[in-house]
C-alpha positions as CSV (number, residue, x, y, z in Angstrom):
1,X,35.9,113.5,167.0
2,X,35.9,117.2,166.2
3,X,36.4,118.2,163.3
4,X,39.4,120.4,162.8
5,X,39.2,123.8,161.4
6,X,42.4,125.9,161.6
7,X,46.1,125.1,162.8
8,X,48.1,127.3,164.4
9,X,51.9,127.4,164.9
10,X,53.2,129.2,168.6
11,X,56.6,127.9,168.6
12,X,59.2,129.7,166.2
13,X,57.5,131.6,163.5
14,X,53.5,131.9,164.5
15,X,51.2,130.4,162.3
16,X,47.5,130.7,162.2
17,X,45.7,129.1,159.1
18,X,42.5,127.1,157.8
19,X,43.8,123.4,158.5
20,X,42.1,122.6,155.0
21,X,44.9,123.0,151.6
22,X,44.3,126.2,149.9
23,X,42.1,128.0,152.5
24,X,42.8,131.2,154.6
25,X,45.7,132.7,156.4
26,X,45.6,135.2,159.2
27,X,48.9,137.5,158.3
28,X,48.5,140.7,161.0
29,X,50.7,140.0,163.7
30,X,48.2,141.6,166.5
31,X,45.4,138.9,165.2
32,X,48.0,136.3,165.6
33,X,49.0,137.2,169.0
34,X,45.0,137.2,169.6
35,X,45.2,133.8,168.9
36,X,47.7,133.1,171.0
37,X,46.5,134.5,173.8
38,X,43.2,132.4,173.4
39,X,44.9,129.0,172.7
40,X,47.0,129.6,175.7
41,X,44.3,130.3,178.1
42,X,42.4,127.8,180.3
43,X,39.5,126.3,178.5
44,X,40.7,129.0,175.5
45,X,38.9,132.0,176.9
46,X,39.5,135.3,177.6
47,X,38.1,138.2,179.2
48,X,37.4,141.8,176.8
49,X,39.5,143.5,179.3
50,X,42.2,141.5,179.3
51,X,43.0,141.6,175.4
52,X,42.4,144.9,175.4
53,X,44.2,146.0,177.9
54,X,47.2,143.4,176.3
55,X,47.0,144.3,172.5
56,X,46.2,147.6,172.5
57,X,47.4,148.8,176.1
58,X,45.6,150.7,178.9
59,X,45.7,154.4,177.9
60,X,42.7,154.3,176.6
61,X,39.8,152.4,177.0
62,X,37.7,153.3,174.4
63,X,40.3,152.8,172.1
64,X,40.9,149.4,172.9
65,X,37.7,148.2,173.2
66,X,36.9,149.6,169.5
67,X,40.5,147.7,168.7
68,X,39.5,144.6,169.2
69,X,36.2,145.1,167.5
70,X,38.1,146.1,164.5
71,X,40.3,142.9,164.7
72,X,37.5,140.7,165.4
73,X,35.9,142.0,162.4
74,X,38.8,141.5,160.2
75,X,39.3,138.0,161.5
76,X,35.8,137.1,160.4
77,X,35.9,138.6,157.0
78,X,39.0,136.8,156.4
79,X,37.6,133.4,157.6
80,X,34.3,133.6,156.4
81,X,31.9,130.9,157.7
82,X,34.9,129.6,159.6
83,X,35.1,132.2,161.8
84,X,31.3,131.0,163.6
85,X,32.9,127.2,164.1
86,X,36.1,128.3,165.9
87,X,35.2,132.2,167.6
88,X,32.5,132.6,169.7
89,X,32.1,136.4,171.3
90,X,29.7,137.6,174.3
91,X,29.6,141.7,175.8
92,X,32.6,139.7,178.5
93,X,34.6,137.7,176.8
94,X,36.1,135.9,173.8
95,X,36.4,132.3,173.3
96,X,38.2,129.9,171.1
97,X,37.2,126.4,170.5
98,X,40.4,124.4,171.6
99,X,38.6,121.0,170.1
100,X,38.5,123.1,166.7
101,X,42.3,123.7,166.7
102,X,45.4,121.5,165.5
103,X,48.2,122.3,167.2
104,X,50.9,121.6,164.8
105,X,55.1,122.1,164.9
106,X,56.0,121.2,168.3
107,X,58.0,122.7,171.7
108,X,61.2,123.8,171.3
109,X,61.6,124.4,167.7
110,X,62.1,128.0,168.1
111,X,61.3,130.4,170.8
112,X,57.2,130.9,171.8
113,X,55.8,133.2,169.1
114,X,59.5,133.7,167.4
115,X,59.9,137.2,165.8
116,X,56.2,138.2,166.5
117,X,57.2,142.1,166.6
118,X,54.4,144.2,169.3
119,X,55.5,146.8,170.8
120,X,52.7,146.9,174.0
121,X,54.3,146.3,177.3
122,X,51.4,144.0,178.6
123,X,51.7,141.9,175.6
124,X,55.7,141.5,176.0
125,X,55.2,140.9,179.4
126,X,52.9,138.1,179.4
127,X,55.2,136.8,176.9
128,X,58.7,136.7,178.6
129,X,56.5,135.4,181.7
130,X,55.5,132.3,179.0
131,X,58.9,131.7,177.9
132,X,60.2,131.5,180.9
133,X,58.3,128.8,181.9
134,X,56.9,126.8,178.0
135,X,55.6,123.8,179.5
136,X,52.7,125.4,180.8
137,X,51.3,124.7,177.6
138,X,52.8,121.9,176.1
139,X,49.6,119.9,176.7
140,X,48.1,121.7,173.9
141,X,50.8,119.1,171.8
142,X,49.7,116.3,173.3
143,X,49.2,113.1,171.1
144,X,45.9,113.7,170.5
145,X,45.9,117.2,169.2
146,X,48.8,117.2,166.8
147,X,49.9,115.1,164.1
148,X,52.6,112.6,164.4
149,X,55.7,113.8,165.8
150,X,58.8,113.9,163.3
151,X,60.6,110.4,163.5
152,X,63.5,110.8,165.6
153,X,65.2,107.4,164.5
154,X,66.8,107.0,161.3
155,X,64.9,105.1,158.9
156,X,65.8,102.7,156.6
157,X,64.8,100.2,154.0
158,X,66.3,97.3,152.7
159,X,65.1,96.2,149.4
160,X,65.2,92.8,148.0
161,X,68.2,91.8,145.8
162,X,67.6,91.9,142.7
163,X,68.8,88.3,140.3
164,X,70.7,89.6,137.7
165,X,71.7,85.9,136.6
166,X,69.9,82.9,137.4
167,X,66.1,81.1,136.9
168,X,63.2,82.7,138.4
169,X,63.3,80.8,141.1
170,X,65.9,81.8,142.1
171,X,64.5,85.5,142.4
172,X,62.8,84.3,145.4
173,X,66.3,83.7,147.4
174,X,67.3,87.7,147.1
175,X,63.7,88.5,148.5
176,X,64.3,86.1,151.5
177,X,67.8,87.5,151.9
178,X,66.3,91.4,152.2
179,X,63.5,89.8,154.2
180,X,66.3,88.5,156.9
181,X,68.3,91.5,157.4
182,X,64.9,93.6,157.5
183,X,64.0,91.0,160.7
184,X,67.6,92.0,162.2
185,X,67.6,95.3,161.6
186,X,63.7,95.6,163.4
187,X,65.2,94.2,166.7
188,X,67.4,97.7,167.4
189,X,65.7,100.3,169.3
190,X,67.8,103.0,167.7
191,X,66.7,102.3,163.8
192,X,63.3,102.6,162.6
193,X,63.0,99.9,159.6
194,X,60.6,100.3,156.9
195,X,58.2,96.9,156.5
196,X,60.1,94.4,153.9
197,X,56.5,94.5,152.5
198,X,57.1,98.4,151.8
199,X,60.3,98.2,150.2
200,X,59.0,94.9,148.1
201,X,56.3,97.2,146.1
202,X,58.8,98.8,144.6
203,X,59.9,98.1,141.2
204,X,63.8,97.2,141.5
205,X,64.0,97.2,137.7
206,X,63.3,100.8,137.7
207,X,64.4,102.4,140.8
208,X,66.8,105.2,141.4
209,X,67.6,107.0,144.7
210,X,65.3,109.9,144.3
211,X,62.4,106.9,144.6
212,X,63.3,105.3,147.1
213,X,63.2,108.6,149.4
214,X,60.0,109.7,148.2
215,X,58.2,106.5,148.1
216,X,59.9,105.1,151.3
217,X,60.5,108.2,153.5
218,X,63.9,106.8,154.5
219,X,67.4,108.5,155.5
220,X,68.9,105.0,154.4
221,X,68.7,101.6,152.4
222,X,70.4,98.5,151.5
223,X,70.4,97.3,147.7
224,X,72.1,94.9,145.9
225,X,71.9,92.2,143.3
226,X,72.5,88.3,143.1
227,X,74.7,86.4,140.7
228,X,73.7,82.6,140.7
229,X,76.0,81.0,138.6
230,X,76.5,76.7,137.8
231,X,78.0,76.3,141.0
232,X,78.3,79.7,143.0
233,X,76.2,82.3,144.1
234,X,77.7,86.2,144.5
235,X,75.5,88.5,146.7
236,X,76.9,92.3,145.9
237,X,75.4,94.9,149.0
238,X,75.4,98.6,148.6
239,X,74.4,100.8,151.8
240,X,73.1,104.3,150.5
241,X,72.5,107.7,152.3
242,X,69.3,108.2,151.0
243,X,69.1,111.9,151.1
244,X,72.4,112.6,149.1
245,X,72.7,109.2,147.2
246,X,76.4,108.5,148.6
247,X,77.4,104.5,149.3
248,X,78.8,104.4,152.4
249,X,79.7,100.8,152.1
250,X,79.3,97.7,149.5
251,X,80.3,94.3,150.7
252,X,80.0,91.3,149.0
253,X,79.3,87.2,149.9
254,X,80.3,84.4,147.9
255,X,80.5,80.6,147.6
256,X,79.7,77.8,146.1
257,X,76.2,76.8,145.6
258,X,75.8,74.0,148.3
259,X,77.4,75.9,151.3
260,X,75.8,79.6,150.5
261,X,72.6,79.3,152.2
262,X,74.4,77.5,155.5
263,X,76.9,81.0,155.2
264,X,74.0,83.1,155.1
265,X,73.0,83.9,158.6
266,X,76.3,84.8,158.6
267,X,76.2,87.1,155.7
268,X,73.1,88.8,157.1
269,X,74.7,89.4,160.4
270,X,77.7,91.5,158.5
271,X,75.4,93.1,156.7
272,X,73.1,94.2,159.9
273,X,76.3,95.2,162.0
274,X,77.6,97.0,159.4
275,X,74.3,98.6,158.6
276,X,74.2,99.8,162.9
277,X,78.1,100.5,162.9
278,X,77.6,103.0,160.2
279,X,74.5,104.8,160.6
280,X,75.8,105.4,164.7
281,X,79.6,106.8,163.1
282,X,77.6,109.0,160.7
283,X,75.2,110.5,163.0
284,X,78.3,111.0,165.1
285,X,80.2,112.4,162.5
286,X,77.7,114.4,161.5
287,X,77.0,115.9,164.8
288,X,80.1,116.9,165.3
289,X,80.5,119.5,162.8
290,X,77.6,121.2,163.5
291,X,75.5,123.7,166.1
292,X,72.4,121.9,168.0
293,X,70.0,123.5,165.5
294,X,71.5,122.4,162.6
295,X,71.3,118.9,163.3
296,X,68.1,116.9,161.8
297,X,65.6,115.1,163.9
298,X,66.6,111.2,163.1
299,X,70.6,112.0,164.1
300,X,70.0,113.7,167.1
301,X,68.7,110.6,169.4
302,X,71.4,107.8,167.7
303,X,74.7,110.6,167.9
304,X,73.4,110.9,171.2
305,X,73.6,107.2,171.9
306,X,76.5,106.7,170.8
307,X,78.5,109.4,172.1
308,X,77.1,108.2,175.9
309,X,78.7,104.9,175.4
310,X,82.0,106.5,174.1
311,X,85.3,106.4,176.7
312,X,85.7,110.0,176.5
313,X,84.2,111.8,179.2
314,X,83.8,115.4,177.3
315,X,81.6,113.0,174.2
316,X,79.4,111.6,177.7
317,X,78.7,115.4,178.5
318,X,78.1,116.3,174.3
319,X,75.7,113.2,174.1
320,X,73.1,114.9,177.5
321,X,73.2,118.1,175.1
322,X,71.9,115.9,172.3
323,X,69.5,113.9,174.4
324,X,67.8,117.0,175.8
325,X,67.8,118.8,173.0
326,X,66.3,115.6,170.9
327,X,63.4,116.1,174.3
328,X,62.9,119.7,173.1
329,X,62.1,118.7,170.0
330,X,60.1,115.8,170.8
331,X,59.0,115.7,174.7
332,X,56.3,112.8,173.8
333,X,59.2,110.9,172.8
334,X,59.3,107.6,175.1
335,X,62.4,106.4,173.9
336,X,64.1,109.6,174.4
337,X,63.3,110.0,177.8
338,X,64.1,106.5,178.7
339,X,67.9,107.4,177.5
340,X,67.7,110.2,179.4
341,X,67.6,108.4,182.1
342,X,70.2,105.5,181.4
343,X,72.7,108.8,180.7
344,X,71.8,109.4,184.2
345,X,72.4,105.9,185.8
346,X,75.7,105.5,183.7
347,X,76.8,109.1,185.0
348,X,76.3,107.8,188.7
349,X,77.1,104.1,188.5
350,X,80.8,105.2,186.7
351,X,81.2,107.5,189.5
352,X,81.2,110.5,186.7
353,X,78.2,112.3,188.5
354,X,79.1,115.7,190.6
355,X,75.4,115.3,192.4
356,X,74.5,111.3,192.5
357,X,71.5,111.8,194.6
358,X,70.4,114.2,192.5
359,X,71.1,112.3,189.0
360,X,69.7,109.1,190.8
361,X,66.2,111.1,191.1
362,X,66.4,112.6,187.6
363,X,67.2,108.6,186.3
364,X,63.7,107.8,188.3
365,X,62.0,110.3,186.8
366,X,63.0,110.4,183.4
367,X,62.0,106.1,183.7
368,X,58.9,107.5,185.0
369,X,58.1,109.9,182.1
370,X,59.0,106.8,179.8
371,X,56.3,104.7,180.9
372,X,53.9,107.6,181.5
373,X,53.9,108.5,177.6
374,X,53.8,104.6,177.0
375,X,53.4,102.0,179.4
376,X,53.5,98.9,176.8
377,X,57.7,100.3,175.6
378,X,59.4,97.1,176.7
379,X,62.9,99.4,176.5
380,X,61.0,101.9,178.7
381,X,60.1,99.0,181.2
382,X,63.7,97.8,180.4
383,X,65.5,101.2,181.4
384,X,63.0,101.5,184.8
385,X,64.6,98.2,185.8
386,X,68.1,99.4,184.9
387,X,67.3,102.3,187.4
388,X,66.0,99.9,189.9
389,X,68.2,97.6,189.9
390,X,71.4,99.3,189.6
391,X,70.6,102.8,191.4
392,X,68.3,101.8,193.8
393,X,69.1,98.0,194.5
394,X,65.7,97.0,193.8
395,X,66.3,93.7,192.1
396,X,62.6,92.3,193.0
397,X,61.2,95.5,191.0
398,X,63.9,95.3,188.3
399,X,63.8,91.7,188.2
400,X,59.7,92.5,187.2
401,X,59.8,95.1,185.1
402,X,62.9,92.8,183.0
403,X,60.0,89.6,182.6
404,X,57.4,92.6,181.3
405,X,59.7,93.9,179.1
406,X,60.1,90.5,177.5
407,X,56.6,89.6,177.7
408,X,56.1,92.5,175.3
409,X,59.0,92.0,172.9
410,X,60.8,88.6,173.6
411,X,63.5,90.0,171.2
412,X,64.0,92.9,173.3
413,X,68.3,92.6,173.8
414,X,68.5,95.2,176.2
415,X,66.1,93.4,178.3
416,X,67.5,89.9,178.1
417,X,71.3,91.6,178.8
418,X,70.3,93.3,182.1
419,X,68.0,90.5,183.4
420,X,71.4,88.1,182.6
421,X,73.4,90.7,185.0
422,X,70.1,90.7,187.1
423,X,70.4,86.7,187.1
424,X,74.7,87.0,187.6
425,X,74.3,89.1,191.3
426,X,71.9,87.2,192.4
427,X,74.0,83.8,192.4
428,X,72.1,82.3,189.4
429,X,74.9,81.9,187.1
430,X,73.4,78.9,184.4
431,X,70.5,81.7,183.8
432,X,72.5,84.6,183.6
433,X,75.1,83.2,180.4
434,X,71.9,82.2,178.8
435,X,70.6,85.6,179.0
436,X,73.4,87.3,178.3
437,X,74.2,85.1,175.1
438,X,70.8,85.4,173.6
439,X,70.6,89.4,174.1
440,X,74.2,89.2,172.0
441,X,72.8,87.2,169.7
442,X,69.6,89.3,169.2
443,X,71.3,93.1,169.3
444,X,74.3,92.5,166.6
445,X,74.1,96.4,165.6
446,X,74.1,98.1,169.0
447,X,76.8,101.1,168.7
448,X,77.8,100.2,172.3
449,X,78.5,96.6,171.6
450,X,81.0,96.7,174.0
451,X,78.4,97.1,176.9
452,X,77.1,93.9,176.1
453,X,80.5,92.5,176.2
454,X,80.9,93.6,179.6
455,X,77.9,92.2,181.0
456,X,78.4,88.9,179.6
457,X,81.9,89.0,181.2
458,X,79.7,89.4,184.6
459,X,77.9,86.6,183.5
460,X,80.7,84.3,182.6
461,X,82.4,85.1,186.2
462,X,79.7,83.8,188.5
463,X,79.2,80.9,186.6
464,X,82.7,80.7,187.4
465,X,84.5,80.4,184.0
466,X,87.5,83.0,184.2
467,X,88.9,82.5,180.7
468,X,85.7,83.5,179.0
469,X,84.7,86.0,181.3
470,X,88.1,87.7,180.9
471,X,88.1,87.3,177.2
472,X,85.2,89.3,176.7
473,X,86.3,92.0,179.4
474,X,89.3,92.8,177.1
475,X,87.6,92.6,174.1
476,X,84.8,95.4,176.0
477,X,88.3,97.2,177.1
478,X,89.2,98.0,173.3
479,X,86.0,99.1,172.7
480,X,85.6,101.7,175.6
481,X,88.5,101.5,178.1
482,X,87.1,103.6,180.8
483,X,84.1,101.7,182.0
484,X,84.6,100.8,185.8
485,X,82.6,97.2,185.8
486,X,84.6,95.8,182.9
487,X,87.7,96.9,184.5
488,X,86.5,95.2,187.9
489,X,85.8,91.8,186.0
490,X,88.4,91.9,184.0
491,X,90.4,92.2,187.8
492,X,88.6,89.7,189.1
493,X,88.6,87.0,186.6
494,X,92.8,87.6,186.3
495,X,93.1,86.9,190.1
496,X,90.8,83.9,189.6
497,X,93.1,82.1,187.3
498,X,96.4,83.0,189.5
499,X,97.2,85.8,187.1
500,X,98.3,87.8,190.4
501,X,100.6,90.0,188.4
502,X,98.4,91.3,186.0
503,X,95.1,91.7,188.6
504,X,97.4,93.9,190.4
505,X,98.2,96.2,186.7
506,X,94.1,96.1,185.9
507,X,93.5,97.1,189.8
508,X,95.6,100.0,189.5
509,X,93.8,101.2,186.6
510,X,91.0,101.1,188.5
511,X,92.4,103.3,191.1
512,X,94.0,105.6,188.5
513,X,90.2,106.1,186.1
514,X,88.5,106.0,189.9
515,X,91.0,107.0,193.0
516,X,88.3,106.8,195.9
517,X,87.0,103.5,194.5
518,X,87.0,101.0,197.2
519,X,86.2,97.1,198.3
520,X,84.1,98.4,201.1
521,X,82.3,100.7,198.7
522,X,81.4,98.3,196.2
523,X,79.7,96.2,198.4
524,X,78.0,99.0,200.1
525,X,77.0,100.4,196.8
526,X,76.7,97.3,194.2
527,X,73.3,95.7,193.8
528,X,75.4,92.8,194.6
529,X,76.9,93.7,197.6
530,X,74.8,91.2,200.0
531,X,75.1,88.0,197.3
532,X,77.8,85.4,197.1
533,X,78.9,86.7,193.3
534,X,79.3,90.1,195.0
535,X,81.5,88.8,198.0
536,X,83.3,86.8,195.5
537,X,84.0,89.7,193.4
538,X,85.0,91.9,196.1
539,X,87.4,89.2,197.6
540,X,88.9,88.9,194.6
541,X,89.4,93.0,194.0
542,X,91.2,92.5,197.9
543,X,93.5,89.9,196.0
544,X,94.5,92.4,193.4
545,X,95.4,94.8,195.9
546,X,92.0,97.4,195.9
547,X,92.1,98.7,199.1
């Protein structure tokens, strides 16, 4: 691998430096733009003419030519033995060693060569023609040429609890109790969770806030301390904003000695839900009081989340801003683009979409994208089923790319929720309430909990038990009260247990959130619509009087 010998900066304020600490800096802005123009040309070469002519203009050519010279010569005395490694010049052309050259920053953050002030007309030409159209060179911040892209999950750290009363054996319990919620936390695709081995090398005995965001790199963390008394044990939890030390919660679990550690999978679970619940409110929060450039990296992605699995339609339009701008700011982000998509497919299965043909091809290509930047993402290969199976009733594809989504991660929830709906319209119903339990059981922290209410409500129906099925539905409705399919089984399973009256209440509701919604066009347009759960869904919707 080359070795890298200066960095430069094109989007927002332009940057062009030694990519060693402490070296040089090139400060005049037409050497910068010279740069430019060299990183953004194919194979980083340009033609004499063509920078003179840019840079310096075409009135004279003479005086161009000895421009450039001059800058050249600048450049060099300002690099020193630098300049050889990363410049090489010829009587035709200039060219700049790409493999030399870290691109660092990334798209989006700023306009192309932000506040770069050059008054030539060629030059400011060729730039409004770049900035029109940026992803022409976004290949220069591929993976491979730039560091790491900034996180755009929140991370946190949970750090063992600390014994403040009891043997040293029992210092081992608090360490086990950080290491569970740790494992809990790890399963959501929306938190980034530091290694329990991480947080452990820190000394809890002399640890303050400012440490534990330094050390860790976090936006959050859990800490807390045990009591272990003659016959009870007292487990106090604070969760801490990281960057300005506020507790945003503390809860605590007690009990007698011989019942604690049958509670504590319990415990762990509050903890982890209330962990998810609050990070997703903050973000939210957050995001709410603030422009799109204000908002940092980690909040942009989870608000965005959250606010597409909210009830009100104007926070399902805010969350696509924060989505796409989270892309600008990070288009090698997988993850992102695989929400991207799922915004789509919710925006044309709800019937919300102005242009569903249209979103339906921007949910396959955003899928696409996903897998392009990472084919081994088992929520990439989870979301690309979702499109499948739901958009383009492709249940043998989704059905696939479900069982290599749990291949990769068997603790993916996403994937074991949509293959149990997978499993529910295609008349399986035993394997579809197994899935849809175990990807409850594995995603306790999801902010759109009640999504995976809903689809176990699906389950529940075909296997044909009504009470369940509409117990979950209602407890999805008081969560988000506007999504169509929980409505539908929460329809169906009342007419199912002779409810008649209050089918015919949830049916109008239906027709109220979604007036042209029809029998005729859920079976054309349900993946289920040619299965026995989907004829047994759509009979029962004729019951409750959907037209």
């Amino acid at each position: 691998m080359e070795t890298k010998r200066i960095e430069i900066s094109l989007f927002g304020a332009c940057v062009v430096r030694s990519a060693q600490s402490g070296g040089f800096e090139i400060a005049g802005a037409k050497h910068k733009a010279l740069f430019a123009l060299l990183a953004t040309a194919p194979f980083g070469r340009r033609t004499r003419p063509f920078l003179q002519d840019t840079l310096w203009g075409t009135a004279c050519y003479d005086t161009g030519r000895q421009s450039l010279r001059r800058a050249l010569s600048d450049i060099k005395q300002i690099m020193g033995d630098h300049f050889a490694e990363v410049l090489t010049s010829t009587n035709s052309d200039i060219t700049l060693d790409l493999a030399r050259v870290s691109f660092i920053g990334r798209p989006g953050a700023g306009d192309l060569l932000e506040g770069i002030n050059i008054r030539e007309e060629g030059f400011n030409r060729w730039l409004g023609a770049m900035r029109q159209n940026p992803e022409q060179i976004f290949s220069l911040y591929s993976l491979a040429s730039q560091p790491p892209p900034p996180a755009m999950l929140p991370a946190i750290a949970v750090l063992p609890f600390r014994t403040i009363a009891g043997t040293t054996d029992h210092a081992v319990l608090g360490d086990w109790l950080a290491e569970e919620a740790c494992r809990s936390l790890s399963r959501s695709n929306l938190i980034s969770v530091i290694s329990h081995w991480s947080s452990r090398s820190l000394d809890a005995h002399a640890i303050d806030i400012s440490t534990i965001r330094e050390r860790l790199a976090v936006d959050y963390c859990v800490v807390g301390t045990l009591r272990v008394g003659a016959n009870e044990i007292v487990l106090d939890a604070d969760f801490l904003d990281a960057v300005s030390g506020r507790i945003l919660w503390t809860r605590q679990f007690a009990g007698p000695f011989e019942s604690f550690l049958g509670r504590t999978a319990e415990g762990v679970s509050e903890i982890v839900t209330a962990v998810g619940r609050t990070i997703a409110d903050d973000a939210i929060t957050h995001v709410s009081e603030r422009e799109l450039i204000e908002v940092e990296d980690h909040r942009l992605l989870l608000a965005g989340v959250g606010l597409m699995h909210r009830p009100s339609l104007r926070a399902f339009a805010r969350s696509r801003d924060l989505i796409e701008e989270a892309l600008r700011r990070a288009p090698h982000a997988a993850e992102a683009h695989a929400w991207h998509g799922k915004w789509h497919v919710l925006s044309v299965f709800n019937g919300w979409s102005t242009d569903p043909t249209k979103d339906t091809q921007r949910a396959v290509d955003c899928a696409a994208r996903a897998l392009d930047i990472n084919s081994e993402s088992a929520f990439a290969l989870t979301i690309d089923g979702f499109v499948h199976n739901n958009l383009l009733r492709r249940m043998d594809i989704a059905s696939e790319r479900y069982d290599a989504a749990l291949r990769r991660n068997p603790n993916e929830s996403l994937a074991w929720l949509m293959s149990g709906a997978l499993h529910a319209f295609r008349d399986e119903p035993d394997r579809a309430v197994g899935a849809a339990e175990k990807a409850r059981r594995l995603s306790p922290i999801d902010p759109f909990r009640y999504y995976y209410e809903s689809l176990s409500a699906t389950a529940l129906f075909a296997a044909g038990r009504y009470a369940e099925a509409l117990e979950l539905a209602e407890q999805s409705l008081l969560r988000h009260d506007r999504h169509i399919s929980t409505l539908r089984a929460k329809a169906a399973s009342l007419h199912c247990l002779g409810r008649a009256q209050e089918a015919r209440a949830t049916a109008q509701e239906i027709l109220r959130r979604q007036p042209g919604f029809t029998v005729a066009g859920y079976l054309r347009e349900h993946p289920a619509g040619d299965h026995e759960f989907g004829r047994r869904v759509a009979a029962a919707l004729t019951g409750a009087g959907i037209p």
